[in-house]
Structure formats: structure tokens, C-alpha cells
VEXZATI-212576 format. One record per residue (C-alpha): x, y, z. Coordinates in steps of 0.25 Angstrom, whole numbers, plus 5000, padded with zeros to 4 digits. Layout:
// residues N
XYZ;...
END
This chain:
// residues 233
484149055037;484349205038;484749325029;484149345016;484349265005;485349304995;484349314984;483449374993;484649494996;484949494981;483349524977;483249664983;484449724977;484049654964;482849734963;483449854968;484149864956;483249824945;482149934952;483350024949;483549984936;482149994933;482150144940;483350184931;482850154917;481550204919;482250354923;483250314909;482150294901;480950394908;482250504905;482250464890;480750474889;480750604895;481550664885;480550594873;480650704862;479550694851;479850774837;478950894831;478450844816;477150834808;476750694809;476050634797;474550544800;473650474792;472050444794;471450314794;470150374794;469850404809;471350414815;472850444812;473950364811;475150404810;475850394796;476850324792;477250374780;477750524778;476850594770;477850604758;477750464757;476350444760;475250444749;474050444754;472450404747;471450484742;470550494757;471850494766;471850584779;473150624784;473750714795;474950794799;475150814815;476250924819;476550874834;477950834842;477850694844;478850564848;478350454836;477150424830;476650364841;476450484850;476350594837;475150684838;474050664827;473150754819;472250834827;471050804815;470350694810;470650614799;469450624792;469550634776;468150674773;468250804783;469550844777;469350824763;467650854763;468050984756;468850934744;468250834736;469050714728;469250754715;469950664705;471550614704;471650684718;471650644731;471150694744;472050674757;471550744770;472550814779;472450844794;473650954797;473950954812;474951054816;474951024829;474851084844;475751214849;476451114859;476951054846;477251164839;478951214835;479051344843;478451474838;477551394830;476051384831;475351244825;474151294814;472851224815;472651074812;471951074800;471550974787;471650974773;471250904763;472450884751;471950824736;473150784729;473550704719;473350544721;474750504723;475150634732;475650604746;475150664758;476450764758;475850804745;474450824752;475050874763;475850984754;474251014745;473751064758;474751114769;475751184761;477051224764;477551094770;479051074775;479850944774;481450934778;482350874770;481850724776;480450754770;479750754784;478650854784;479050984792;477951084792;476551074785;475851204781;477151284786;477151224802;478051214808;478951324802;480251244806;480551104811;480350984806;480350844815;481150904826;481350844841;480550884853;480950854865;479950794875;480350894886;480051034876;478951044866;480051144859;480751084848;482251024850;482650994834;483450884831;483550804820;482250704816;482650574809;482350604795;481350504787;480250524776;479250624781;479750614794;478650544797;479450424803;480550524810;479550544819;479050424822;480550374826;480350494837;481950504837;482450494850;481250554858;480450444858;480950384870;482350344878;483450374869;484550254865;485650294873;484550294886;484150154883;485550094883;485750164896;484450094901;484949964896;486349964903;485649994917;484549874913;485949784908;486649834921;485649794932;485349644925;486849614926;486849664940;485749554944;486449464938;487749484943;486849494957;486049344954;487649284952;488249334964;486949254973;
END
């Protein structure tokens, strides 16, 4: 018997065109993380005695216990996943060793990171990192201690947190793009704090909607062409 078998000849061009398949997603989607974009914002951390964790609750909403170490982190990132932490320790007994309890008060230790110059808006330079320690009233919340010890702050009119001790001057949760650290604004989902608007990361975390559609019609495409290849045997 010669000649090759029919399902033999029907193999290679098969996996000619799934290799392709495979070749053309990754470009779609490798394009749609190249344009990643991350936003510019304070993000808001909590100590758990030896380490950050990322909060989440806005520090309007937030009230934290006598003892409690926060931070505030001023960096461009995608989510919570990949957002920047204080540059300090959590460490209650360093930042507050200087102010003693003292009665219906309570002591919440604060680590203000304004960040690098590679995350800084244009024409701006990031002050010093630097901790405080804020005694305020039992049931104040961390914007309140916040506000005791870094005055002036800004919020927009979502109440996200814009600026701590003046910095930045202008700006508030606007969109980076991943190719240039400058600042491309846009318009930042509005929740409480905006402590969850970052988390989301818009539509900078990775391939954009329209990009994954795209990917699936080529996927859909290729499996109805093996199909219509294995009837025709």
C-alpha cells in the first residue's frame, strides 16, 4: 500500500494551524500587556506588627485601635497586588516612644511615604519619608489621624485622598501609562477613599475587552476549521 494515509496528510496542516493560533494570541494579548498602564495615588497600609498589608477600607471608613500602625505609600502602580509599600517599619513603640498614653486618647502610629522621583507628577519633588505619631480621640478614624499630624490634606469630590501634607500639588488617581512615567489623566473610577479604585487598576491591568473578544473569534475560528477538516476525512 502507498501514499500517505489520509489522516496522516490531514495531521501536519492541522498543526500548522493551531501553532498559528497559538503564535497569534500571544502577539494580541503580549500587545495588550505592553500597553499595561498603572495609576498615580496614595495608597493606604496597615501593620500587623512586623509587615504591611494592604488595606481594605479607605481611611474615612476605617477606625483603627489604640496601638495601630498605619501607612500611606505615594507610588504609580497597576492594583494592590503590585502597589508599592511604605519604605518604614511598622513599629508602634519607635513611632509613638515619644508620646505617652494619656487618658480618653488614643495613639495611632503613621508612616508617610511620598515616594520616589520616578513616581513623582512633573516638576514635583517627593519630601522625605517620615512617621508620626497622632493621639486622637477613641472613636477618630485614621483620616482624622492622618489630618492631626500631616495637615493640609486634599480629597476630590469622591473623597479619595489626593495629597497629604500639600504633595502632590495637583492630581488626584490619574492614569500612567506603562510606556511613560509622565502622567496621561483620565478619569479614575470613583469609590470611598479611592482606596478600591485602585485596586480595580481600570483598564491598565492587562488585555483590554475588546482585545479578548478578538483573541476569542481567532481561538473560535481555528476549532471550527478542525472540525470542518475531521468531516471532510
Amino acid at each position: 500500500m502507498s501514499g500517505t494515509p489520509a489522516s496522516a496528510r490531514l495531521r501536519v496542516p492541522l498543526v500548522a494551524l493551531l501553532a498559528a493560533l497559538v503564535a497569534a494570541s500571544a502577539v494580541l494579548l503580549g500587545a495588550g500587556s505592553a500597553q499595561a498602564a498603572g495609576y498615580r495615588y496614595w495608597s493606604f497600609w496597615e501593620g500587623n506588627g512586623k509587615n504591611w498589608e494592604y488595606a481594605t477600607q479607605g481611611p474615612s471608613l476605617l477606625r483603627p485601635d489604640d496601638g495601630t500602625v498605619q501607612g500611606f505609600r505615594f507610588a504609580v502602580s497597576e492594583n494592590s497586588g503590585d502597589a508599592a509599600q511604605p519604605r518604614r517599619a511598622p513599629d508602634f513603640g519607635a513611632i509613638c516612644a515619644d508620646t505617652p498614653a494619656k487618658d480618653g486618647r488614643k495613639r495611632v502610629a503613621l508612616v508617610i511615604d511620598a515616594g520616589t522621583a520616578a513616581d513623582a507628577p512633573d516638576g514635583e519633588k517627593p519630601p522625605a519619608p517620615r512617621t508620626a505619631c497622632a493621639q486622637v480621640a477613641p472613636d477618630a478614624s485614621s483620616a482624622e489621624a492622618l489630618a492631626a499630624v500631616a495637615k493640609p490634606l486634599r480629597y476630590d469630590s469622591s473623597a479619595m485622598l489626593c495629597a497629604i501634607s500639600g504633595y502632590p500639588t495637583s492630581g488626584c488617581g490619574e492614569q500612567v501609562s506603562g510606556e511613560d512615567s509622565g502622567a496621561k489623566p483620565s478619569d479614575p473610577a470613583k469609590t470611598a477613599d479611592g482606596q478600591e479604585e485602585a485596586d480595580d487598576g481600570g483598564d491598565g491591568g492587562g488585555p483590554s475587552v475588546g482585545l479578548l473578544v478578538g483573541v476569542g473569534a481567532v481561538l473560535l475560528l481555528g476549532i471550527a476549521a478542525v472540525v470542518q477538516a475531521r468531516r471532510r476525512r
